[in-house]
C-alpha positions as CSV (number, residue, x, y, z in Angstrom):
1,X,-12.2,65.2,-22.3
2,X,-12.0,63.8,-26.0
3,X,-8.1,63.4,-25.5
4,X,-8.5,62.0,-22.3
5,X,-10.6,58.8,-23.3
6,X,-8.3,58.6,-26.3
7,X,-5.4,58.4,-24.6
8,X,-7.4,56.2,-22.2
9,X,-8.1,53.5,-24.8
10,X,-5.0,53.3,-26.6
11,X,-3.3,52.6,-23.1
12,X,-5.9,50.2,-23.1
13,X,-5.0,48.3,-26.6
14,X,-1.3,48.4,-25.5
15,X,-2.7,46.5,-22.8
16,X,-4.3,44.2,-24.1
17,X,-1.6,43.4,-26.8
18,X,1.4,43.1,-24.6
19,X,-1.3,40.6,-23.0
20,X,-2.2,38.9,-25.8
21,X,1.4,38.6,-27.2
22,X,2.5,37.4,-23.6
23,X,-0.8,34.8,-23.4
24,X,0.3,31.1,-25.0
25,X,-2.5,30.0,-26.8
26,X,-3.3,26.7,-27.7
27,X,-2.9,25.5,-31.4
28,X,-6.7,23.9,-30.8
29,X,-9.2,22.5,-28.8
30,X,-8.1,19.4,-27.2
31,X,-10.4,16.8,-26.3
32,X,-10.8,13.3,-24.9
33,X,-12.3,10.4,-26.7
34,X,-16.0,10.6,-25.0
35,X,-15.8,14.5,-26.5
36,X,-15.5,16.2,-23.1
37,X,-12.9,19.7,-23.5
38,X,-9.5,19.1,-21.5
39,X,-7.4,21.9,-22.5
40,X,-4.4,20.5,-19.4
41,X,-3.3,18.4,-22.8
42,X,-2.2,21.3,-24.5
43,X,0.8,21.7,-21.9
44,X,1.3,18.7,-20.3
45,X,2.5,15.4,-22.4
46,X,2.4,13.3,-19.6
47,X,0.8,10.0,-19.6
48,X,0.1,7.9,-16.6
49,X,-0.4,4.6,-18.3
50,X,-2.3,2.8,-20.5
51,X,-5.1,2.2,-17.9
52,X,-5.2,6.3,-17.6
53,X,-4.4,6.4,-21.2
54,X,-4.2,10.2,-22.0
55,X,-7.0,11.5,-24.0
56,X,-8.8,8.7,-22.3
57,X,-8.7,9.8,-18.6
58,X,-8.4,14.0,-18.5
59,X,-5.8,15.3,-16.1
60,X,-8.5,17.4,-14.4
61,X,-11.0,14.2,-14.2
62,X,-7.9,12.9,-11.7
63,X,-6.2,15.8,-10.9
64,X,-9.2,18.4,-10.5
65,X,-8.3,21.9,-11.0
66,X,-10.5,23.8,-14.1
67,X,-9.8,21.9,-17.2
68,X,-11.5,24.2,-19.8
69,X,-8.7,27.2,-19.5
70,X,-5.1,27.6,-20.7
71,X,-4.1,30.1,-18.0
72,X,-1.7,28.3,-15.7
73,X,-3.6,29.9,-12.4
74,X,-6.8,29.1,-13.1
75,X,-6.2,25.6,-14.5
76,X,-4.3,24.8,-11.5
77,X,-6.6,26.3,-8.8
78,X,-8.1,23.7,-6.6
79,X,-5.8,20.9,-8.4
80,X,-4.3,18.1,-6.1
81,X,-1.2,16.4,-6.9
82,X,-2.0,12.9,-5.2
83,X,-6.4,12.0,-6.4
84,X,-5.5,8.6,-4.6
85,X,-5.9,10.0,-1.3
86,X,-8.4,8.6,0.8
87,X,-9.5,12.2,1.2
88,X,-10.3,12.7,-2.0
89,X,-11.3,9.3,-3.3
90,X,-14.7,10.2,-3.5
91,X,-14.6,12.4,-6.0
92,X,-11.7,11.2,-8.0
93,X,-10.8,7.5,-7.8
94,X,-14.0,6.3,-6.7
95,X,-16.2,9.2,-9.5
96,X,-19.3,6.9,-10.5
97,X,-17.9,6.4,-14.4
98,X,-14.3,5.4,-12.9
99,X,-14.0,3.0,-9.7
100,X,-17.6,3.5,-7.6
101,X,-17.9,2.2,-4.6
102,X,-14.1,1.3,-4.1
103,X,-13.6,4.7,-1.9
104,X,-16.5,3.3,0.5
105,X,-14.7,-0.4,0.9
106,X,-11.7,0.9,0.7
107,X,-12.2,2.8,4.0
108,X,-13.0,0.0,5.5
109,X,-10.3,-2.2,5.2
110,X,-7.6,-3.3,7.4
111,X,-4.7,-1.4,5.7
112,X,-7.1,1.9,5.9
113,X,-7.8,1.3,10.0
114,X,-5.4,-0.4,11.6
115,X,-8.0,-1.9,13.6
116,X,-6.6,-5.1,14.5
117,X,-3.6,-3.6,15.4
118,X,-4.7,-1.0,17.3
119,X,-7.6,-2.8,19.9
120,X,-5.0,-5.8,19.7
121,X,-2.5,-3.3,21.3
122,X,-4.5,-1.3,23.8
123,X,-6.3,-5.0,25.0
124,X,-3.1,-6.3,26.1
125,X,-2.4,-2.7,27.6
126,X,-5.3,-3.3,29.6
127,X,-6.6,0.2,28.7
128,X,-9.9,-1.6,26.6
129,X,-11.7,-5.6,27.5
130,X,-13.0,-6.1,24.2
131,X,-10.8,-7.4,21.6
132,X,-13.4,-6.8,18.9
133,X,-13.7,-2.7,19.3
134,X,-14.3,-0.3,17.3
135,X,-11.1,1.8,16.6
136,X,-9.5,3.5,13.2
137,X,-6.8,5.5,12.2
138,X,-9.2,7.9,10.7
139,X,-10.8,8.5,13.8
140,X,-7.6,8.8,15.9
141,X,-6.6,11.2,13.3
142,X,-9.6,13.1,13.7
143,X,-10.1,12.9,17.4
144,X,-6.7,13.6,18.6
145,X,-7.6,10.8,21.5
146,X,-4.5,9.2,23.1
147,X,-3.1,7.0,25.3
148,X,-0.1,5.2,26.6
149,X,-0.9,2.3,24.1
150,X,-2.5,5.1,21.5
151,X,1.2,6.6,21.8
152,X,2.8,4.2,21.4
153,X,0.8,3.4,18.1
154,X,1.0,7.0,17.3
155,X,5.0,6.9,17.1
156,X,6.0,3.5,16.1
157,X,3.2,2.1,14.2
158,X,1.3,5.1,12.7
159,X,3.1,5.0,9.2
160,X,1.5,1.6,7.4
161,X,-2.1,2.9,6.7
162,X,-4.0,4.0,3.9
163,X,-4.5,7.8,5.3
164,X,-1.2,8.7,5.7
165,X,-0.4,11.4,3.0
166,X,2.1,10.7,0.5
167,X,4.8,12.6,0.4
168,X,4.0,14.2,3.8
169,X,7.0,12.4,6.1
170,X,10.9,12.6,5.7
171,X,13.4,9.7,4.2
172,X,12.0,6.7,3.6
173,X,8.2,7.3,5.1
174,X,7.8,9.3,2.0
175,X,6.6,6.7,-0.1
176,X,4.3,5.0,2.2
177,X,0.6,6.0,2.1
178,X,-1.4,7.9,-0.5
179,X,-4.8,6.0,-0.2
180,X,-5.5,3.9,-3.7
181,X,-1.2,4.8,-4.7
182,X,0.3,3.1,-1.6
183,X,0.1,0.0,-3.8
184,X,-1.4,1.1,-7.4
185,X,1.6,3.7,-8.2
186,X,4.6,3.0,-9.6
187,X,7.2,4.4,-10.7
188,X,7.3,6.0,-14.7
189,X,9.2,5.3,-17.5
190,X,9.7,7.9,-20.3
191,X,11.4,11.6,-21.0
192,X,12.0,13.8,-18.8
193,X,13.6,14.1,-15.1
194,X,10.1,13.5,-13.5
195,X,8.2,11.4,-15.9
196,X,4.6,10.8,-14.6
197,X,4.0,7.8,-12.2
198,X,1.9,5.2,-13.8
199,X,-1.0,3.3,-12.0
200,X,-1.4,-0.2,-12.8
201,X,-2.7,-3.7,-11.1
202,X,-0.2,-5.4,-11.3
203,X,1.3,-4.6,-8.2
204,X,4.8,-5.6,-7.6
205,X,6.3,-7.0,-4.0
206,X,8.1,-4.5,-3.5
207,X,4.9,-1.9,-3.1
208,X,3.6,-4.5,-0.1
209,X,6.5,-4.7,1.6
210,X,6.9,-1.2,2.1
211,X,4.8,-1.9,5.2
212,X,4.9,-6.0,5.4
213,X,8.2,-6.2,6.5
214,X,7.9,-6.3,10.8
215,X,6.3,-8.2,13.1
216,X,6.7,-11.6,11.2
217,X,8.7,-10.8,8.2
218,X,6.4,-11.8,5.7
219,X,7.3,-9.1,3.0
220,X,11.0,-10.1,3.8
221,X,11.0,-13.7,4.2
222,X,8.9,-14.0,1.0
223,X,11.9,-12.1,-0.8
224,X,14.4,-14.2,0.8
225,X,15.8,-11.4,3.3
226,X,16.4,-12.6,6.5
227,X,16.9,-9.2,9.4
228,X,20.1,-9.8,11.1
229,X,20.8,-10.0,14.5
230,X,20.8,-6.5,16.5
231,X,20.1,-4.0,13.2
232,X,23.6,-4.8,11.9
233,X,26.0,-6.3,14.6
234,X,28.9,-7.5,13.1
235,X,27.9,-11.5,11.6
236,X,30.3,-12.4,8.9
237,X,34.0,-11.8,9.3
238,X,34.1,-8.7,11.2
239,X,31.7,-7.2,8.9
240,X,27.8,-6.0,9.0
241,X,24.9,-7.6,7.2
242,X,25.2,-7.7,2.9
243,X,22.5,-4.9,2.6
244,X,20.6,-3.0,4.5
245,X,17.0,-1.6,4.2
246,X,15.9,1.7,3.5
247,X,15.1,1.9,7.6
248,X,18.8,1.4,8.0
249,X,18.2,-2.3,9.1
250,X,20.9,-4.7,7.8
251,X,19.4,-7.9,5.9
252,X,21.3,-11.6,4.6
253,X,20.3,-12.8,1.7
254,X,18.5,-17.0,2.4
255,X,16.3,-18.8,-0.1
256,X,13.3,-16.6,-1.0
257,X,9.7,-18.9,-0.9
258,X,9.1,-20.8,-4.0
259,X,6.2,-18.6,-5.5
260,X,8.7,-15.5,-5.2
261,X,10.8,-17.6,-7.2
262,X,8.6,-18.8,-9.8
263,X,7.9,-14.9,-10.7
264,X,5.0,-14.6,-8.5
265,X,3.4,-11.6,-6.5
266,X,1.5,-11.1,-3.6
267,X,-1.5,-10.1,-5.9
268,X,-1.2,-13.5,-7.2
269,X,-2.8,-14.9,-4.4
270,X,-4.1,-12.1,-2.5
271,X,-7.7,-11.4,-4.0
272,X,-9.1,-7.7,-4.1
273,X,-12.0,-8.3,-1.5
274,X,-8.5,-9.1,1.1
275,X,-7.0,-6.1,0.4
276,X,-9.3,-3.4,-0.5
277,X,-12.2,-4.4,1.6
278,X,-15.2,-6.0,1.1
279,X,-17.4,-3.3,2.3
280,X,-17.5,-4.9,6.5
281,X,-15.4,-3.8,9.2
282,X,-13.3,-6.6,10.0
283,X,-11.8,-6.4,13.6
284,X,-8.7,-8.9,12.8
285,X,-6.7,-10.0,9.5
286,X,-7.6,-13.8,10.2
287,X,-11.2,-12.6,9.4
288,X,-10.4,-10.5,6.3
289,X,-7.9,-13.1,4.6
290,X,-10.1,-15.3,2.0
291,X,-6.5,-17.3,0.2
292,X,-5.7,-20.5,1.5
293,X,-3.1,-22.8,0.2
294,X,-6.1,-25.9,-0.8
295,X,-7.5,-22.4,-3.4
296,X,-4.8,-23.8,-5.5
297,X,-3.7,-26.8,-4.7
298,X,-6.4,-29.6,-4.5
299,X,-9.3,-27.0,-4.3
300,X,-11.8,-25.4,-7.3
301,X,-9.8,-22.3,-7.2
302,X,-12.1,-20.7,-5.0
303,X,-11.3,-18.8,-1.6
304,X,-12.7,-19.9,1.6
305,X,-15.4,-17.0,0.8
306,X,-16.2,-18.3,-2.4
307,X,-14.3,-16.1,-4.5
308,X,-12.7,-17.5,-7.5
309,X,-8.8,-16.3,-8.5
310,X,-9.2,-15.1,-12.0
311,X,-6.0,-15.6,-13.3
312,X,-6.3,-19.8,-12.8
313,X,-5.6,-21.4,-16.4
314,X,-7.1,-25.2,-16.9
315,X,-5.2,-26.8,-20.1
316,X,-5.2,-30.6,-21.2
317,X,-6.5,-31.6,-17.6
318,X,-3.8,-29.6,-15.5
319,X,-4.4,-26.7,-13.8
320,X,-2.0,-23.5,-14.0
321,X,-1.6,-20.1,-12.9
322,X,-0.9,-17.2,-15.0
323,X,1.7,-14.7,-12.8
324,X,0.7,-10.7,-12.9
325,X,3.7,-9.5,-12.9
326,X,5.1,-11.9,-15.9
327,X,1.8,-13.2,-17.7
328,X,3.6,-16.7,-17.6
329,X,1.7,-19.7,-16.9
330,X,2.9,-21.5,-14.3
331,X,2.0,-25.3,-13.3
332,X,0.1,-26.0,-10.1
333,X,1.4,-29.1,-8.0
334,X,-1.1,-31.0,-6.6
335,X,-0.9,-31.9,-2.9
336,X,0.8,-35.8,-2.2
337,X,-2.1,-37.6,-1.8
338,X,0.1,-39.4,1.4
339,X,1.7,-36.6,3.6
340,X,-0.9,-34.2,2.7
341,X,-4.7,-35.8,2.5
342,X,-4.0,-38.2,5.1
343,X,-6.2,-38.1,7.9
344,X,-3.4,-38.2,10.8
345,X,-2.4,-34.6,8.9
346,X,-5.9,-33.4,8.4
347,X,-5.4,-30.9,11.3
348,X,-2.2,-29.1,10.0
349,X,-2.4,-25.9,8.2
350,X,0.2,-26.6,5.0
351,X,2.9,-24.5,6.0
352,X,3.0,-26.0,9.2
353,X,5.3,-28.6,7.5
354,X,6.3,-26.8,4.5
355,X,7.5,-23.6,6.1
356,X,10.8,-24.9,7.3
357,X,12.3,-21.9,9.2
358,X,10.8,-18.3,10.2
359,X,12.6,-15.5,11.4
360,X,11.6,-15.0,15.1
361,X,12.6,-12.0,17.6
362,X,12.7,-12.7,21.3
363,X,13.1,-10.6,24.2
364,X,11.1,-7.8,22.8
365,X,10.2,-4.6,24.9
366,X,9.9,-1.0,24.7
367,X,10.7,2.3,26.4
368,X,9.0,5.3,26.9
369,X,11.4,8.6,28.0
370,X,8.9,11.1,29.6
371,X,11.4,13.8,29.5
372,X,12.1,13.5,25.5
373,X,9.9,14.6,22.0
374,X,9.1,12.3,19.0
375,X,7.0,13.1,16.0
376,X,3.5,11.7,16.4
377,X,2.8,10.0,12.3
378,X,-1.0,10.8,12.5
379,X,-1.2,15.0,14.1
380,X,2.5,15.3,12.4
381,X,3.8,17.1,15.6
382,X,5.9,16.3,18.3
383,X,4.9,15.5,21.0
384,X,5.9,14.3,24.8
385,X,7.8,11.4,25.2
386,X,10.2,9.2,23.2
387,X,10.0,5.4,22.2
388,X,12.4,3.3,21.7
389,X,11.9,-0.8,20.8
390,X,14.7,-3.3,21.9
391,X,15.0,-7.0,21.5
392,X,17.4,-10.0,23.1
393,X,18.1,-11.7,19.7
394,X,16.6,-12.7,15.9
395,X,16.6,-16.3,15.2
396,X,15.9,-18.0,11.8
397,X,14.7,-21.4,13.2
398,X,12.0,-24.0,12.8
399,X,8.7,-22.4,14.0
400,X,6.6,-23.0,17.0
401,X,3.8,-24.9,16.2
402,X,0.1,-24.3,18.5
403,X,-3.2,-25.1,18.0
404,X,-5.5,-22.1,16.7
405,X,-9.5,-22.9,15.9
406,X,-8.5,-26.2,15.8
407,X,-6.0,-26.4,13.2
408,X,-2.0,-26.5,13.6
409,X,-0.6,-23.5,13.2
410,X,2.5,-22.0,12.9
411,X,3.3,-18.9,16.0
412,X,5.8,-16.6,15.3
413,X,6.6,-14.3,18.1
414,X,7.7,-10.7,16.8
């Protein structure tokens, strides 16, 4: 009996020493500045920005998972590798001491439903009479619900929203989505094959045009990108377009709009309340947009809603702007007092005159095959029927002008 627990216990120590050699302890306790235990810095040396700064921001106060053990399992169990995900914003992004209430408005912007596009679509299906509904990708995601208009979303359009995880389509796709990252994340610089992704505010164009880039163009035209006819038909000497986009559609370079040029971003003009909600439901972008050209030039620099840009400089009487991307300060024109205040013009929108060509796309239709599959971008199966969008021809031309509330405005078909 005596021998028996003897040999029991030194089996035991063995044990427990092969362990203990095997285990990697850390050197010491590691901590972040407000005192709180974050052993994750003892492996990882990542850093994720000065924003994040790390010892500042724990891993696991992003990244979740059990930050007060060195054992690889445990530390990792229940960790996420994208916190930005709408899914998770709650309890990461949008923790009361990081970003609260953001999650909330976030939710209910236009880049996180969809809404205008979706009861925009299915009112000129005739499938709903209210232009105004209800509708979200959120709920479509939830519900399963469908339709030959909701299909048709499903296929084609389900990619550019806020809920689509990051990472969870092929090619391209992969990068959009990823809640609060589909414009935040960028990529990082530092050792390392895979050095950790920084966040930061100062978004750059190419993050929006990731999804701005159909429809009218905005995210290309603004870069000075013009889509060639028929996605690459032979234009200049027997030859296709000078580049082509990551979707495989062939682009020519033309002049890019003067803020591009002069360094600036679409966050430049684009306040937060636009983009990541204000907290209301708004059924249409026309509603949600708050920027208008007079913000800048001849205004107070205050949006239409009353919210003033924070990055408008005032030195020896002339107003400026100081770019995001750059920090340089750059000088505000102020309108012609003639061809802009006069009161025969006091109905056109600015860029009615000084846009002086869009790209427009005529002819446009689709096809549904009954008898194929395609990949529906909010279930993430496939499912029946196959869509396919054709056009007559792309035009770079001087817009169409029409009246809208009143005002001259330019109408780009697309």
């Amino acid at each position: 009996m005596k021998r028996g627990l003897a040999f029991a216990l030194v089996i035991l120590l063995v044990a427990v020493v092969i362990r203990e050699r095997r285990f990697r302890r850390a050197p010491r306790v590691y901590t972040l500045t407000s005192g709180r235990v974050d052993m994750c810095l003892a492996c990882h040396r990542e850093s994720p920005g000065r924003a994040h700064a790390r010892g500042v921001v724990g891993c696991a106060d992003c990244h979740l998972g059990d930050p007060l053990t060195v054992e690889k399992e445990r530390a990792h169990r229940g960790m996420v590798k994208n916190p930005a995900d709408l899914r998770l914003a709650d309890r990461t992004c949008g923790r009361p001491e990081c970003h609260p209430g953001y999650g909330r408005r976030v939710k209910k912007s236009l880049m996180a439903t969809n809404r205008g596009i979706i009861t925009t679509l299915r009112y000129y299906w005739g499938e709903i009479k209210d232009f105004g509904a209800e509708a979200s990708v959120e709920a479509l995601m939830k519900s399963g619900e469908s339709s030959p208009a909701l299909d048709y979303f499903r296929k084609l359009c389900g990619t550019c929203h806020l809920w689509l995880p990051r990472e969870k389509l092929p090619g391209f796709l992969r990068e959009k989505g990823g809640g609060c990252a589909a414009c935040h994340l960028v990529p990082g610089k530092g050792p390392g094959k895979r050095p950790h992704p920084v966040l930061t505010r100062r978004i750059p164009v190419k993050n929006c045009a990731r999804c701005h880039n159909r429809s009218g163009r905005i995210g290309l035209s603004y870069q000075g990108l013009y889509e060639n006819e028929q996605y690459g038909a032979p234009i200049r000497e027997g030859t296709f377009g000078a580049e082509e986009l990551a979707d495989g559609r062939f682009v020519s370079r033309i002049p890019p709009d003067v803020h591009y040029k002069a360094g600036m971003s679409c966050v430049d003009c684009h306040v937060q309340n636009e983009t990541m909600g204000d907290g209301r439901s708004y059924a249409h972008l026309e509603e949600s947009v708050e920027i208008t050209c007079e913000t800048c030039h001849g205004g107070d620099g205050k949006t239409r809603k009353g919210t003033r840009l924070s990055n408008l400089v005032r030195r020896n009487g002339k107003l400026y702007l100081r770019a995001k991307l750059t920090g340089k300060l750059l000088l505000i024109k102020p309108p012609d007092p003639v061809a802009c205040r006069h009161r025969v013009h006091r109905r056109l929108a600015c860029y009615a005159c000084h846009d002086r060509r869009v790209p427009q796309c005529f002819g446009c239709h689709v096809r549904r095959d009954p008898r194929e599959r395609q990949l529906d971008k909010l279930s993430f199966r496939k499912t029946a029927g196959l869509w396919e969008e054709f056009r007559s021809y792309m035009r770079l031309t001087r817009p169409t002008l029409g009246l809208y509330r009143n005002r001259v405005e330019i109408l780009v078909p697309g």
